[in-house]
C-alpha positions as CSV (number, residue, x, y, z in Angstrom):
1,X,-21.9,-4.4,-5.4
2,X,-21.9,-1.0,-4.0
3,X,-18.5,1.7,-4.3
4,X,-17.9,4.3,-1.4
5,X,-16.1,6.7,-0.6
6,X,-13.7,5.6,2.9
7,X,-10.8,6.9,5.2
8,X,-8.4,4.9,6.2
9,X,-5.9,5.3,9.1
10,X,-2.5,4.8,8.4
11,X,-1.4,0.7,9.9
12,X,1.9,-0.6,10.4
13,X,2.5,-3.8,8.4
14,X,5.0,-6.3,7.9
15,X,5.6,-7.3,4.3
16,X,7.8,-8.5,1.2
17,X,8.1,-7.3,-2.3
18,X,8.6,-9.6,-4.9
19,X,8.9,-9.7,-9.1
20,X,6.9,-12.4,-10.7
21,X,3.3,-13.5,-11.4
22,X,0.6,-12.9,-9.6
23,X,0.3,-16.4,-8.7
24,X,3.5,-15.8,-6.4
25,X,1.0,-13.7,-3.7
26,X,0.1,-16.9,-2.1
27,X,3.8,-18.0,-2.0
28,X,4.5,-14.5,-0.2
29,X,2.1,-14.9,2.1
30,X,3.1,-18.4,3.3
31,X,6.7,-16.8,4.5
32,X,5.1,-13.8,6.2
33,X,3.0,-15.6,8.3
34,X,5.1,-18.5,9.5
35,X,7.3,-15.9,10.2
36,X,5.2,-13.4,12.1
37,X,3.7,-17.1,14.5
38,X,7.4,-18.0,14.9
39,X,8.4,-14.8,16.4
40,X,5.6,-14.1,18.4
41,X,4.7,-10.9,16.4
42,X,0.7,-10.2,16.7
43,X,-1.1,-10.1,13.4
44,X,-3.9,-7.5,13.5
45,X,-5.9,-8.0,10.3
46,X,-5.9,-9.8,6.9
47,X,-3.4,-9.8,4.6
48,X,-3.3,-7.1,1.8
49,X,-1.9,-7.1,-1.7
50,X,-0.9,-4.1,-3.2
51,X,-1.4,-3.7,-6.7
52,X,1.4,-2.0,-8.5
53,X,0.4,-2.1,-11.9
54,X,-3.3,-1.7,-13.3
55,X,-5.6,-2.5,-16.2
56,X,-3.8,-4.0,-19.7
57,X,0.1,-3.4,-17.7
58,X,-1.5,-5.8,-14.9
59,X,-2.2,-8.2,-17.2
60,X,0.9,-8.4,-19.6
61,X,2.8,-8.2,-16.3
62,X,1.6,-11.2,-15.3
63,X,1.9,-12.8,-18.4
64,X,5.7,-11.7,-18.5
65,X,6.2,-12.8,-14.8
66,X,7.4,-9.5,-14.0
67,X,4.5,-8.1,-11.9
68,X,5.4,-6.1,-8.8
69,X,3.9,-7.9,-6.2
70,X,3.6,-6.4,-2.6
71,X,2.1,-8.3,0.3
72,X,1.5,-7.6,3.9
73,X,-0.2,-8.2,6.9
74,X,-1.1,-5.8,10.0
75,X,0.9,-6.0,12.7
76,X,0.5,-4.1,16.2
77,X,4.3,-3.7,17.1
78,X,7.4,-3.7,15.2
79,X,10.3,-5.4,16.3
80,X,13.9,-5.7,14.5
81,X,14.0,-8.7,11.5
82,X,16.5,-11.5,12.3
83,X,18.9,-12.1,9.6
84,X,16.1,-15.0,8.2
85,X,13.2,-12.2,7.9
86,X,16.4,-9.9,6.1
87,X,17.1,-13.3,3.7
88,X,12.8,-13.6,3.0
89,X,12.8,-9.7,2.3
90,X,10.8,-9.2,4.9
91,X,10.0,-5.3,6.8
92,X,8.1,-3.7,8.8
93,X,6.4,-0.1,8.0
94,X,3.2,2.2,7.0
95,X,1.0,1.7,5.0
96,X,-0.2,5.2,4.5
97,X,-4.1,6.4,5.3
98,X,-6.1,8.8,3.7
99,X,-9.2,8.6,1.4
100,X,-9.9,5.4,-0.7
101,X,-12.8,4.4,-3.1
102,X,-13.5,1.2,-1.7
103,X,-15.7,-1.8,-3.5
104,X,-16.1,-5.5,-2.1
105,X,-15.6,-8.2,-4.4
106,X,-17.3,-11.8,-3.5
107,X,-16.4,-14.7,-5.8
108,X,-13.0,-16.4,-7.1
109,X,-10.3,-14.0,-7.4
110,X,-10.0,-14.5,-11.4
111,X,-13.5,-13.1,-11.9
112,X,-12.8,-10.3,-9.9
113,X,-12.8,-7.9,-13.3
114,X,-16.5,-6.8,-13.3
115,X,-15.9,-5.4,-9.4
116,X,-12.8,-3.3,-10.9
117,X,-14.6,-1.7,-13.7
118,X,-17.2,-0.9,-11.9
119,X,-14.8,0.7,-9.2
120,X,-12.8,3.0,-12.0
121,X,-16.2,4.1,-13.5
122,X,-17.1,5.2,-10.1
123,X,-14.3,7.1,-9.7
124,X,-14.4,8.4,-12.9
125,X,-17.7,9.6,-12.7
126,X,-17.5,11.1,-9.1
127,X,-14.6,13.1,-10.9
128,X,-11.2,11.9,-8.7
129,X,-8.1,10.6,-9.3
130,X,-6.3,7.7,-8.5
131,X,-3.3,8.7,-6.4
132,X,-1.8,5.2,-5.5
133,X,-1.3,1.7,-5.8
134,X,-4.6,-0.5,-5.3
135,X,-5.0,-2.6,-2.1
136,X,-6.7,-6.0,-2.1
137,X,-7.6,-7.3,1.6
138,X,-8.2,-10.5,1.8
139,X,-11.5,-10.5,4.1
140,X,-11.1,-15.1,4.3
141,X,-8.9,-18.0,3.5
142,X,-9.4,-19.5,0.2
143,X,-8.6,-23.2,1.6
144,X,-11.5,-22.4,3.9
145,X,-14.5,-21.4,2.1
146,X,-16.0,-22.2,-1.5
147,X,-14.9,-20.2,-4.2
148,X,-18.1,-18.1,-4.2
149,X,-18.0,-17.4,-1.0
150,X,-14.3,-16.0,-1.3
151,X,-14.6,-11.8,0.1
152,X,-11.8,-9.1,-1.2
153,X,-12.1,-5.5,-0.3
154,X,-10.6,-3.5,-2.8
155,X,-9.5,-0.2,-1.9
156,X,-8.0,2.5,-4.3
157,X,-6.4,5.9,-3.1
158,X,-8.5,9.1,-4.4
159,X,-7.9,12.6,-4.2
160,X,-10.6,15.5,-5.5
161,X,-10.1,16.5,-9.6
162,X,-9.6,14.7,-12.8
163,X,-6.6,13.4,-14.7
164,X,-6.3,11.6,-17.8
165,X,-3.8,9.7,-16.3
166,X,-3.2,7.8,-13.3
167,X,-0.4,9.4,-11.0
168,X,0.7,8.6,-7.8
169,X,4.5,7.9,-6.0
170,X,5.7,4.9,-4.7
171,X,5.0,4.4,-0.4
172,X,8.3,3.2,0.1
């Protein structure tokens, strides 16, 4: 598994924010895209999870079911939310671009921990700091493949310079 150093552009996605466990994501995704079909609203790419919390406040935020849980899912065109996408939480904007440390992870989601550590010592070594919530794109459908076989790109904003800490403000 190899870490590098990407740029991403900017994408316009339509998405829903939700407390709870993680276990909620696929329930999140399984109103966005019945929604985004129903209204004729072109999907561009795989959905992406957006990682609010990291490390031990990941965990005990799942535990508590109290995660902050963002998912979304490229779109090429906005359009205005009907008063059912306004009831599902649902919006459309930007994701924001820039420069990302960016690992692949292949194998079940819950053994996805090796892939992060090895991402943070990267960046840790190559002296950045994370300035962002992480992204997880989900590269194929679970229901579809064998758990091995399962791909998740995991992208984490980076900016030149060290920190002790991690800092970053929210997108939206």
């Amino acid at each position: 598994m190899a870490v590098k150093k990407v740029e991403l552009e900017s994408q316009l996605v339509l998405g829903i924010r939700e407390i709870g466990p993680y276990k909620k994501i696929k329930e999140l995704l399984g109103k966005l895209y019945p929604y985004a079909v129903s209204r004729g609203i072109k999907v561009t790419g795989p959905p992406i999870f957006i990682c609010h919390e990291m490390g031990e406040d990941a965990r005990k935020a799942d535990e508590q079911g109290n995660a902050d849980i963002q998912v979304c899912i490229p779109v090429k065109e906005s359009m205005e939310i009907d008063s059912e996408g306004m009831d599902l939480g649902l919006a459309f904007y930007q994701l924001r671009g820039g420069k990302f440390a960016k690992t692949v992870h292949k194998g079940p989601y819950e053994n996805c921990e090796a892939s992060y550590d090895e991402l943070f010592e990267w960046i840790k070594d190559k002296g950045y700091k994370i300035t962002g919530p992480i992204r997880e794109v989900y590269m194929n459908d679970p229901n579809e493949v064998k758990p091995e076989k399962i791909k998740t790109e995991i992208y984490v904003p980076i900016e030149e310079g060290k920190e002790d800490k991690v800092l970053w403000r929210e997108e939206e």
